[in-house]
C-alpha positions in Angstrom: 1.9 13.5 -18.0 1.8 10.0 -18.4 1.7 8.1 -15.0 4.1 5.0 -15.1 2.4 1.5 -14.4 4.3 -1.7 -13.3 2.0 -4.4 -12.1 5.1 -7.1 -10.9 2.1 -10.2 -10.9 1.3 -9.8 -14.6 4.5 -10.0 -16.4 4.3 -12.4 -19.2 1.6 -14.4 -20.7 -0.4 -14.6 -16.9 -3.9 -13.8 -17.0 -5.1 -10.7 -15.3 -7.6 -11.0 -12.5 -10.2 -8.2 -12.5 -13.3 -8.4 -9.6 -15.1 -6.0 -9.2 -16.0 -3.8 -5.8 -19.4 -5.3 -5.9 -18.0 -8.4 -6.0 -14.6 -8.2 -4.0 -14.3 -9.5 -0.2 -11.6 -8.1 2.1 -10.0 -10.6 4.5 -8.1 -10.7 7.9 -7.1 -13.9 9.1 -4.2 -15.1 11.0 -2.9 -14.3 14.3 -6.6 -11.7 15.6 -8.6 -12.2 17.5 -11.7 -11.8 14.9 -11.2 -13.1 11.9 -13.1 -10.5 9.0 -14.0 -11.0 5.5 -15.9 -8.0 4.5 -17.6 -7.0 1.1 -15.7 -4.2 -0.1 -18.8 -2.0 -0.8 -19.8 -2.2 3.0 -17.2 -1.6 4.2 -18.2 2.0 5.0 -20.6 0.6 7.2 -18.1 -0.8 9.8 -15.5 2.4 9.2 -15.5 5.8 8.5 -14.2 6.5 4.9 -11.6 9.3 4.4 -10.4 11.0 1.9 -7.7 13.5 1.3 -4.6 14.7 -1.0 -1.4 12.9 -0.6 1.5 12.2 -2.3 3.5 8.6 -3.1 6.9 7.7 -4.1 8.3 5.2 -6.8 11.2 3.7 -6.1 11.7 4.2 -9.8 12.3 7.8 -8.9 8.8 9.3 -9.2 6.3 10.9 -7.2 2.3 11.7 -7.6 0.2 13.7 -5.7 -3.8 12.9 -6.0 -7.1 13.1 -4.1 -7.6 9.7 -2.3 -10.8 8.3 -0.9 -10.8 5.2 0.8 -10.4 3.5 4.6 -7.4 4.1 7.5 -5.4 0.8 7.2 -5.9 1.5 11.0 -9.1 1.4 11.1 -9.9 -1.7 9.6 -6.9 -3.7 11.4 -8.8 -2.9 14.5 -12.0 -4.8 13.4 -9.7 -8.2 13.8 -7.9 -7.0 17.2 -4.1 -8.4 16.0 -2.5 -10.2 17.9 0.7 -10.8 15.8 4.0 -8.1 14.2 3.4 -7.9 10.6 0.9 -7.3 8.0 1.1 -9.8 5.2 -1.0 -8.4 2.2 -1.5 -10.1 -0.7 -3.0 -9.3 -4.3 -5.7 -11.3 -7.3 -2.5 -11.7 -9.5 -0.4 -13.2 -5.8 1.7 -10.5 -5.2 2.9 -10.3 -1.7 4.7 -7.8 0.9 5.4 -8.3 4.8 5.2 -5.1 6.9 5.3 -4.8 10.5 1.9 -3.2 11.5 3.9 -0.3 13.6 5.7 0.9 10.6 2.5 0.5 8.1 0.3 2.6 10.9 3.3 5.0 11.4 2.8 6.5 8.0 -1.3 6.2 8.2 -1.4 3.7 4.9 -5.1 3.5 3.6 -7.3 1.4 1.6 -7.8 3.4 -1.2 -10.7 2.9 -3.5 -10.4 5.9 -5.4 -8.3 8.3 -7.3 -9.0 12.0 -8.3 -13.1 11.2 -7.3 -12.8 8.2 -9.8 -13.0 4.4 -9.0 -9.3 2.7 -9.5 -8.8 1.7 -12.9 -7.0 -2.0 -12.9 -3.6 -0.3 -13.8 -4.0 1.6 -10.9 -5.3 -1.6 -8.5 -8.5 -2.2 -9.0 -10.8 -2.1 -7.1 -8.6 -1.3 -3.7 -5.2 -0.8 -2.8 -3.0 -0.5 0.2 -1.3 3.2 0.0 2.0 3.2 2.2 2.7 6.9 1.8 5.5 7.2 3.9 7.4 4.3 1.9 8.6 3.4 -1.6 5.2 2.2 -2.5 6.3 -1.4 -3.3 5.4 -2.1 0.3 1.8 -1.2 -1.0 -0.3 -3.9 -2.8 -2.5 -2.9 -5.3 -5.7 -5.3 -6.1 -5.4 -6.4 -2.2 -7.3 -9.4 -1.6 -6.4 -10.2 1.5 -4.6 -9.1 5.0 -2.9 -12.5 7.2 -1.7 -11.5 10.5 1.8 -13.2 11.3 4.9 -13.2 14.1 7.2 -13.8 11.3 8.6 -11.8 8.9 9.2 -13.1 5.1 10.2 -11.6 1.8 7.9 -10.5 -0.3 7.4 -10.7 -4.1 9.8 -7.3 -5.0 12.1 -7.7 -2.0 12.9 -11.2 -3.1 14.4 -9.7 -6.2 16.5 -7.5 -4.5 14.3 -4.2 -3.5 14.7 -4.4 1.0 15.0 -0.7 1.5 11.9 0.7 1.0 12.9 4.0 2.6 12.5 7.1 0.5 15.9 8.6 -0.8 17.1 12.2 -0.1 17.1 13.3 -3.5 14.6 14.9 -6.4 12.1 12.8 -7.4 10.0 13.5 -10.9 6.6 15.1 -10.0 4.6 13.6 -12.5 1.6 16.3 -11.5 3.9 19.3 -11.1 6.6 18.5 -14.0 9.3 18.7 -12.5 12.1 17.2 -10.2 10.8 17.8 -6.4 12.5 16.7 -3.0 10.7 14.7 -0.5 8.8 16.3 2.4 10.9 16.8 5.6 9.3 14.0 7.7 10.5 11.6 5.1 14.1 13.2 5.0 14.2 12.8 8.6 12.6 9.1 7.9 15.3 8.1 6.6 18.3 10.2 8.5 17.1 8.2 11.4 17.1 4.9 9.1 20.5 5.9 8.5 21.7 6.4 12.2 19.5 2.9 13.1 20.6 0.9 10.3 17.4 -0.3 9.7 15.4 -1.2 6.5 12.3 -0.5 6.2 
């Protein structure tokens, strides 16, 4: 089936912004204690790669399970030794979400770099992505340029229009691999009971 694409930055007329992993610098600044700006393709040298088969969630009411290769968001955050709450990721086309680092690592998000064995394509966020798979993945950035380190929380492109829950719902979602209407996994039904009881929003 067809996988549905929304890239939020490049509604409209805006030129797209396509680098290329040869060519594309990760960054950590803010409040670490080691700043890093990495090129992409070396990053393997500072981190063990992973890769794996996991499921996300559209908040659009979709899910997708593929093979994944790329980096523990752990991992690399540890290369800058944070010293501050959230995660502030932004994208080439400027979009932007603000996690706090405990709720990002909770869920083991990744750098992902490919998909099904095969280099992201720029619908699917060339050429790395963050992967929050425990969360509606509008708290993932695709084409992420760049990590800053903050005390603060702000609003980020998509919750600014509305979208501050980023929990997964307890009902069927369409499995675009399995075609068909699938409940989330017990961990995130019990993710969100607990959001429920806490009143939080993730």
């Amino acid at each position: 089936m067809r996988i549905p694409t929304f890239f939020w930055e490049y509604v409209g007329n805006k030129e797209k912004v396509i680098v290329e992993s040869d060519d594309h610098y990760l960054d950590i600044t803010g409040m670490v204690e080691s700043p890093v700006s990495i090129p992409l393709n070396e990053l393997h040298k500072h981190i063990p790669q992973v890769k794996g088969r996991r499921r996300f969630y559209c908040v659009n009411g979709w899910s997708l399970e593929c093979e994944w290769t790329g980096f523990r968001l752990a991992d690399f955050l540890a290369l800058a030794n944070p010293q501050g709450k959230f995660v502030k990721a932004t994208s080439l086309g400027g979009y932007v979400d603000t996690t706090s680092i405990e709720t990002l690592l909770r869920g083991d998000s990744w750098l992902v770099t490919h998909m099904d064995g095969e280099p992201l394509s720029f619908k699917r966020g060339q050429p790395v992505r963050l992967m929050v798979f425990d969360l509606y993945q509008f708290k993932g950035v695709k084409a992420l340029k760049s990590i800053e380190i903050t005390d603060t929380y702000e609003k980020g492109t998509w919750s600014s229009v509305g979208y501050t829950d980023a929990t997964i719902q307890p009902y069927p979602h369409k499995a675009i691999d399995l075609d068909k209407e699938r409940m989330p996994e017990p961990h995130l039904l019990e993710l969100f009971e607990k959001s429920q009881i806490e009143g939080e929003s993730l």
